[in-house]
N, C-alpha and C positions, 0 to 999 in steps of 0.2 A: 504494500500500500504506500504510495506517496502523498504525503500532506501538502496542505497550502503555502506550507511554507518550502516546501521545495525539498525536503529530505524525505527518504524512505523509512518505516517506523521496521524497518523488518530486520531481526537480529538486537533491537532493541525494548523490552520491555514497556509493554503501553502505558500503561500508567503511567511512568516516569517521563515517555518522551512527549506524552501528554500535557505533562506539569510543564516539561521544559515549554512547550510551545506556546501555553496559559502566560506562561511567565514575561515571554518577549513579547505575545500579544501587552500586554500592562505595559511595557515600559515604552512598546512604542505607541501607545493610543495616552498616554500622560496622564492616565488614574491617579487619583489620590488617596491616603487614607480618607474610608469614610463613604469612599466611592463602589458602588453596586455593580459589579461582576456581570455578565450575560444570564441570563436564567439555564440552568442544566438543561433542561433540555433543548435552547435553541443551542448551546455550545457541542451538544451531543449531536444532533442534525449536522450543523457546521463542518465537523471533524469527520464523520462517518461512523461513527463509534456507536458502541452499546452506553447508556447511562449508569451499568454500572464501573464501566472502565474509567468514565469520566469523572465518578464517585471515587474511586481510588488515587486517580489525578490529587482532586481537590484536598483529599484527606492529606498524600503527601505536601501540599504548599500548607494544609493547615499547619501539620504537625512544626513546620517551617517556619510557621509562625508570621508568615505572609498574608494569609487571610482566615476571615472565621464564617465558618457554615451558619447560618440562623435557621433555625425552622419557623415551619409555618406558614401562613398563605402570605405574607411580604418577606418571608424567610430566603435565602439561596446564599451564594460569596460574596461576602463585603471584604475587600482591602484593610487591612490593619495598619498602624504605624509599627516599622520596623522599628528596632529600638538594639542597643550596644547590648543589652541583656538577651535579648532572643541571638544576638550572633556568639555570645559566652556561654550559651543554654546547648545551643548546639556543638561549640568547642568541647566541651567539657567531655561530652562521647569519645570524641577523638584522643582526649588529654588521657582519660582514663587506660584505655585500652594499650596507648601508649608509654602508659606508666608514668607520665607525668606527673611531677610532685608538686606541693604547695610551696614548697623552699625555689625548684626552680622556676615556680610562675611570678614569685618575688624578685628572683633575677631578671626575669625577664622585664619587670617594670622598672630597676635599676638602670636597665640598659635603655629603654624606652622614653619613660616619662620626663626625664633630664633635655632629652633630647626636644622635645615636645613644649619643654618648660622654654629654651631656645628658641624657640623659633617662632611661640608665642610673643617672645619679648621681642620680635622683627614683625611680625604681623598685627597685631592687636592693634585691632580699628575703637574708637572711641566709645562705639556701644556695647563691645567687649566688655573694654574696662569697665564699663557702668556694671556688668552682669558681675564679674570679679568682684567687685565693693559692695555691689546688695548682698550675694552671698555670705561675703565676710561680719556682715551686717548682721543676716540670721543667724551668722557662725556662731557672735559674741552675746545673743543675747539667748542662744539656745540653752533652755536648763534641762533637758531629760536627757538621756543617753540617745533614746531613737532619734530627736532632732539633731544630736550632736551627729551622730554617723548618716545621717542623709543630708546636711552640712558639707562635712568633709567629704563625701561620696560625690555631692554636685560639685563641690570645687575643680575635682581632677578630673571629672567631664568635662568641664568648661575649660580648664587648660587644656585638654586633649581637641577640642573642636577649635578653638582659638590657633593654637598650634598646627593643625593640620585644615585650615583654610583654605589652603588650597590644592590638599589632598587628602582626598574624605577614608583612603584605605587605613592613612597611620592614624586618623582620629578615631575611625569605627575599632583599632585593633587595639589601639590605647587603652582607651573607652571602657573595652569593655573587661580588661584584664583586672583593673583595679575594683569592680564588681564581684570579684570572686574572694574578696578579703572584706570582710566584717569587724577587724582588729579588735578595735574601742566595744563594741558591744561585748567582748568578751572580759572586761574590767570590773563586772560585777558592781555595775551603776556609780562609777568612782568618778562621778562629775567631774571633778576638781584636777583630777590627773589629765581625764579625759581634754578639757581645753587648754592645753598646753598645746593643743594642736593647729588653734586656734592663730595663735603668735608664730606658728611656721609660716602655714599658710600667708599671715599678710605679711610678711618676709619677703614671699615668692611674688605674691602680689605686687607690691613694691617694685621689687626689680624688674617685673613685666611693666610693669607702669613706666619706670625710668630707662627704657630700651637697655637697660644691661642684662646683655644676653647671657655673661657669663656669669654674673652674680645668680641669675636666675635659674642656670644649668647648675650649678654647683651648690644653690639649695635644696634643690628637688631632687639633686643625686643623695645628699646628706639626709634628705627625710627619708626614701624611699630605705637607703641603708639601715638608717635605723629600724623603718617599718621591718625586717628579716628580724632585727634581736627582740622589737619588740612579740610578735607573731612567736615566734620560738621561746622565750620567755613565757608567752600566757598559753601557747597550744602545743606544750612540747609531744606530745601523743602524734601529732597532729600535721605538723610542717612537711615528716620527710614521708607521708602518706601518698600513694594517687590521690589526684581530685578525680573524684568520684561526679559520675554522669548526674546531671540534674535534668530530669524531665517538666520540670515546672516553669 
């Protein structure tokens, strides 16, 4: 069978080349999160396919986290917001199997986020900074532990996008590694220790703000270092483990 898109689906599992075809039709018709999919059966028509091949399609882009089925009579695929967490949701698969450990997904943000903290202090446009300074804002006046770690959690999102402005691969892989560390919540509610994190942070801030690129690489290397003794210190069970798959 050859598809509309011009490739033969024979030797390749339908479903899957199903999805792939779902996938490029979206990116080239410029759906949005939010935006409503073709009805299963005019996309089953469409393709030539049985509806339930197309059912397996769509389950794989769910699982993907690309879009979500609704039921019901206005039910069918709606578009989701991709998110740095659904591309760490699905790392994690690969991390695990590969024996990746918690120690070296730390290294890996040693090497990373430094780099990102650079190149923030060369890009950051003015509405950046503004985002960098509310954050900092909620930072200092956060008193629970969950504000504190969804605080520091947006912070290195926002230097990971800020950073990669003008390359969405190193902001999306940033992004989403530092997602996979919960640190401060494992401090057993020690507020007091916990915003000490706070004064890094607008450290890093600072030197993004004053284009010093290397003050700002050389703090975010020195936090990120310390996050491994920290982490090893409160999760010693814990660091030199797989990270384990997360289907959630």
């Amino acid at each position: 069978m050859v598809t509309a898109h011009g490739r033969s689906r024979r030797g390749t599992k339908l479903a899957e080349q199903l999805a792939h075809e779902i996938v490029v039709d979206i990116a080239r018709s410029g759906l949005r999160a939010g935006d409503r999919l073709t009805s299963e059966v005019t996309m089953a028509q469409e393709r030539g396919v049985s509806r339930t091949s197309l059912r397996e399609a769509l389950r794989i882009l769910e699982v993907h986290g690309l879009i979500r089925v609704r039921s019901g009579p206005n039910g069918g695929p709606v578009l989701i917001e991709l998110t740095s967490s659904d591309f760490a949701r699905m790392a994690t698969l690969h991390f695990q199997v590969a024996g990746v450990t918690y120690r070296q997904l730390l290294e890996a943000r040693v090497v990373l986020e430094p780099r990102m903290a650079q190149l923030a202090a060369i890009r950051r446009t003015p509405e950046q900074l503004r985002a960098l300074q509310a954050n900092l804002g909620r930072h200092e006046q956060a008193t629970t532990v969950a504000a504190l770690v969804d605080c520091a959690h947006e912070f290195h999102a926002l230097i990971s996008v800020v950073g990669g402005n003008s390359n969405k691969a190193l902001s999306l892989m940033t992004s989403s590694l530092h997602g996979f560390f919960d640190v401060y919540s494992h401090r057993s509610g020690d507020v007091a220790l916990m915003r000490e994190t706070v004064d890094v942070h607008r450290g890093i801030a600072d030197a993004i703000a004053a284009e010093d690129a290397h003050l700002a690489t050389e703090l975010m290397e020195k936090h990120m270092r310390t996050s491994i003794e920290t982490f090893a210190q409160e999760c010693p069970s814990l660091i030199d483990n797989p990270v384990t798959w997360s289907s959630e």
